[in-house]
GUTI-146181 format. One record per atom (N, C-alpha, C, CB): x, y, z negated; residue in three letters. Coordinates in steps of 0.05 Angstrom, whole numbers, plus 5000, padded with zeros to 4 digits. Each point is the difference from the previous one (the first is absolute). Glycine has a CB too. Layout:
! GUTI-146181
XYZAla...
***
This chain:
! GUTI-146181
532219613725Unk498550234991Unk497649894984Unk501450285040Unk497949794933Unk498249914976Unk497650045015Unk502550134954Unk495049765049Unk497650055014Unk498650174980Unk499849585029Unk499050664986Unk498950214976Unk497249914995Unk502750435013Unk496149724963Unk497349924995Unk497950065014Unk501550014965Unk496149885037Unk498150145021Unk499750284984Unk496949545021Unk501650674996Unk499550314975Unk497849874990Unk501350535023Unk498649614952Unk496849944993Unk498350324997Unk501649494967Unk496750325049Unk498150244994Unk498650164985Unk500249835021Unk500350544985Unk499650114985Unk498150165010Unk503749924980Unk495050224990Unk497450275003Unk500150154985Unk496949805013Unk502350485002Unk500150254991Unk496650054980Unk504250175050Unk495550034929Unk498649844985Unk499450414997Unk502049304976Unk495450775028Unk498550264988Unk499050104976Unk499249915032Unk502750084953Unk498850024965Unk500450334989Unk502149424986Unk497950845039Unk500350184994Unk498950095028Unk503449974959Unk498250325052Unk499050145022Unk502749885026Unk497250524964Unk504449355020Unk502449905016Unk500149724991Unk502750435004Unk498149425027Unk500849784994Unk502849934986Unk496949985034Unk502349794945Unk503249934987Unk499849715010Unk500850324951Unk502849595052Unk500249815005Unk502649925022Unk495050044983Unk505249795024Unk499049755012Unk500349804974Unk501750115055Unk496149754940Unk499749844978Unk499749705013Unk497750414967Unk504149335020Unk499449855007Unk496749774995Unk505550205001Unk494049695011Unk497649824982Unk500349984969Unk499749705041Unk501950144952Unk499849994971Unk501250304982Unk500649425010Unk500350715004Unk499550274989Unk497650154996Unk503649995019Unk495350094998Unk496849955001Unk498549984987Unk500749865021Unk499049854970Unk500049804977Unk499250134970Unk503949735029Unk498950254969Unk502150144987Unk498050334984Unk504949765044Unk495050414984Unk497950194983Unk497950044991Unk501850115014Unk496349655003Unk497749894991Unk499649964971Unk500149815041Unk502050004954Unk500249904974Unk500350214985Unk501749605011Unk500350644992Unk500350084976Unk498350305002Unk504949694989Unk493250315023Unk497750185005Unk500950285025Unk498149854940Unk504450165064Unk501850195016Unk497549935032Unk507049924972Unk491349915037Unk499249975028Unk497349804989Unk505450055035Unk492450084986Unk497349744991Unk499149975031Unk497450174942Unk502349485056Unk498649945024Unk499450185022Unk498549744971Unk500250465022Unk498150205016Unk502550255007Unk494249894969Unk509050085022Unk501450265008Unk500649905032Unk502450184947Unk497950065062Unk500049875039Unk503149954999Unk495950365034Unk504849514980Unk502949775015Unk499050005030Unk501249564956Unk502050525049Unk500349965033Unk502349895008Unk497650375009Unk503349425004Unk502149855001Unk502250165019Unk496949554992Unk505750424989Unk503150165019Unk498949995033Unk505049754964Unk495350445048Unk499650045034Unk497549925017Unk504549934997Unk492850184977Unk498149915008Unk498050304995Unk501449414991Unk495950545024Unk499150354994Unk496549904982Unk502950385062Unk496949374940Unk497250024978Unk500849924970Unk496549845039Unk502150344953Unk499050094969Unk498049764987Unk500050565016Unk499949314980Unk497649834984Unk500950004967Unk498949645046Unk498850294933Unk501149924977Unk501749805001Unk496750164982Unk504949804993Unk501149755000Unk498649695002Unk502650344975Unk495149745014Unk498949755000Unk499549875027Unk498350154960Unk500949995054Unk499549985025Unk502450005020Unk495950204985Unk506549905006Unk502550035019Unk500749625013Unk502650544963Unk497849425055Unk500949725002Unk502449984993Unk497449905031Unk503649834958Unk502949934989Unk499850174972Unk503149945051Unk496050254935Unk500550084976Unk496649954980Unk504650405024Unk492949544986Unk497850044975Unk500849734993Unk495650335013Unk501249544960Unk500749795000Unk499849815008Unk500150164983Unk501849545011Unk499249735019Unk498749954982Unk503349825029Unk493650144991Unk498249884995Unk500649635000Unk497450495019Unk499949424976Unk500649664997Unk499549885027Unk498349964949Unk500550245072Unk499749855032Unk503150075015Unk493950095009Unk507650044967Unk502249955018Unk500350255018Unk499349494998Unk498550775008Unk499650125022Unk501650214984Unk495449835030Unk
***
């Protein structure tokens, strides 16, 4: 039996009155870049109940240079 991949983790992302999503990290990314999501739109991770911006979400703002 092929060993499956770990999941990767995903977040639901507030860019209206409803959440869209489950978006992966580099999806995310992804809307940042192309102006669709900014730092400051709130992310809450698949089966989780806090709201923070992205920047602030753990596992999705950015890596900083301490690594944190």
């Amino acid at each position: 039996m092929p060993s499956a991949s770990p999941p990767t983790e995903q977040f639901w992302l507030l860019t209206g009155e409803v959440p869209s999503g489950p978006f992966t990290v580099d999806q995310v990314h992804a809307k940042i870049a192309t102006g669709d999501a900014t730092w400051q739109t709130p992310a809450c991770p698949v089966g989780g109940s806090n709201w923070l911006p992205i920047v602030r979400t753990p596992g999705l703002g950015p890596v900083t240079s301490e690594g944190k």
